[in-house]
VEXDODREN-491305 format. One line per 5 residues: number of its first residue (from 0); for each residue x, y, z of C-alpha. Coordinates in pm, 1 decimal. Each point is the difference from the previous one (the first is absolute). Example, Ala and Ser with C-alpha at 12.3 -4.5 7.8 and 13.67 -1.06 7.14 Angstrom:
% VEXDODREN-491305
0> 1230.0 -450.0 780.0  137.0 344.0 -66.0
//
This chain:
% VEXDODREN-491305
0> -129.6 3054.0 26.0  347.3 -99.5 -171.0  -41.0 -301.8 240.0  -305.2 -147.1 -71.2  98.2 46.2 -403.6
5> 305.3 -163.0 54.5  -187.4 -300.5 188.1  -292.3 13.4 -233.7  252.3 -93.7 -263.2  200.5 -263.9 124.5
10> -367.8 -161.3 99.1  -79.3 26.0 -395.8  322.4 -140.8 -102.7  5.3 -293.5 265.2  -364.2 -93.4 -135.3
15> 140.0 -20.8 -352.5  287.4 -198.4 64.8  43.3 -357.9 -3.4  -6.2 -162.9 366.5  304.1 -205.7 54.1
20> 61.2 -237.0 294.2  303.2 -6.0 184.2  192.7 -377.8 29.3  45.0 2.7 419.2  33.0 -353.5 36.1
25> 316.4 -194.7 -57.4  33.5 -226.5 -337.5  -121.3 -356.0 120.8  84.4 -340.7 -184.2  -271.0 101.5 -279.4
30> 251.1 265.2 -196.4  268.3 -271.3 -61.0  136.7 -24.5 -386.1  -253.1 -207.3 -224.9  -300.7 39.3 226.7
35> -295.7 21.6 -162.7  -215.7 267.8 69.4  -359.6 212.1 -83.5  65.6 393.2 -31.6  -229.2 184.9 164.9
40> -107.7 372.0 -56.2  241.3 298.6 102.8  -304.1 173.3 11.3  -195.9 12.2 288.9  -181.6 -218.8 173.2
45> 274.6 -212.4 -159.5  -245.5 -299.5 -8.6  -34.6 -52.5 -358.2  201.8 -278.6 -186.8  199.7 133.0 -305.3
50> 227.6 -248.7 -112.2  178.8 -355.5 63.5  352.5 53.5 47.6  345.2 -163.8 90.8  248.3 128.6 235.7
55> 357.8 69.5 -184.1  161.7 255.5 280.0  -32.1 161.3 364.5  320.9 142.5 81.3  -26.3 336.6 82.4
60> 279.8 99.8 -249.2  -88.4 -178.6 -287.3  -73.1 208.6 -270.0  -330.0 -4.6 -253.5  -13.9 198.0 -284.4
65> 260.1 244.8 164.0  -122.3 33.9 326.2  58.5 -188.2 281.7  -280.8 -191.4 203.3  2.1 99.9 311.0
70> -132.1 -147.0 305.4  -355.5 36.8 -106.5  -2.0 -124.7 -328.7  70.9 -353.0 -199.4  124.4 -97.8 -352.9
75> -274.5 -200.9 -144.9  -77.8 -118.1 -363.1  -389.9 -16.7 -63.5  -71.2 -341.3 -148.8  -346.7 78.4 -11.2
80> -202.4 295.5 -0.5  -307.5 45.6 157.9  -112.9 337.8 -37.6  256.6 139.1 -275.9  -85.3 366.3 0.2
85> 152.9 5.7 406.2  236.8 279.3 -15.0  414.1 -64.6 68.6  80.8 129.9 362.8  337.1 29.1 -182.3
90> -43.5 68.8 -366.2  264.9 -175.3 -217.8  168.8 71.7 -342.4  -379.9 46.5 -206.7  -203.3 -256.8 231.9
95> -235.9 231.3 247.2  -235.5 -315.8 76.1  -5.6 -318.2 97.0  -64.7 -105.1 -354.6  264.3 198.9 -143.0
100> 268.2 -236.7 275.9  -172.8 -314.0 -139.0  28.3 65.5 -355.5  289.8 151.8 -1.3  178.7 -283.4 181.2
105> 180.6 247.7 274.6  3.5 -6.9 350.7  -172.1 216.4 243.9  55.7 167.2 344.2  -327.2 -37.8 217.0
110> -35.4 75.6 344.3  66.3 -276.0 201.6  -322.4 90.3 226.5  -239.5 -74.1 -275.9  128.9 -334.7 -87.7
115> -205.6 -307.9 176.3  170.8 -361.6 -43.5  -182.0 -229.0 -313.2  -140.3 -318.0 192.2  -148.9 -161.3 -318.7
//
């Protein structure tokens, strides 16, 4: 009985959660410095475009806002918003969306798997 609580609840809290996914491929040409890129959703199915960006940082040490990227995530600064209510994977000193980044001027961690190269 104990069981099937405890795995009742983790089912309830996994289907209120946020779906991230995992970076498993290696960081090709398209995550160099100064790239230009389109932001897609954290959330899945990670298809929808919410911002323009540029590519300022990879390194895994490099730190944003305190924290340092990782090797799934990016430094980007959003030079355009498309949908500006997108929530911050990585919320930043008072800047929780993607909005927030652009206005305020600050740079962003994203995760590198929902970044797709700009072609035009």
């Amino acid at each position: 009985m104990i069981e099937n609580l405890t795995r009742l609840s983790k089912q309830s809290t996994q289907d209120k959660s946020l779906v991230h996914v995992s970076c498993k491929k290696k960081r090709g040409p398209s995550t160099k410095v100064g790239t230009q890129v389109i932001m897609k959703s954290s959330t899945y199915p990670n298809k929808r475009h919410v911002a323009h960006a540029t590519i300022l940082g990879c390194k895994s040490k490099q730190l944003v806002g305190g924290v340092e990227l990782g090797r799934e995530f990016i430094e980007v600064q959003v030079d355009q918003p498309i949908d500006e209510c997108e929530l911050l994977v990585r919320e930043r000193e008072n800047c929780r969306t993607v909005g927030d980044a652009f206005t305020s001027g600050l740079t962003i961690a994203w995760p590198s798997a929902c970044i797709e190269r700009f072609s035009g």
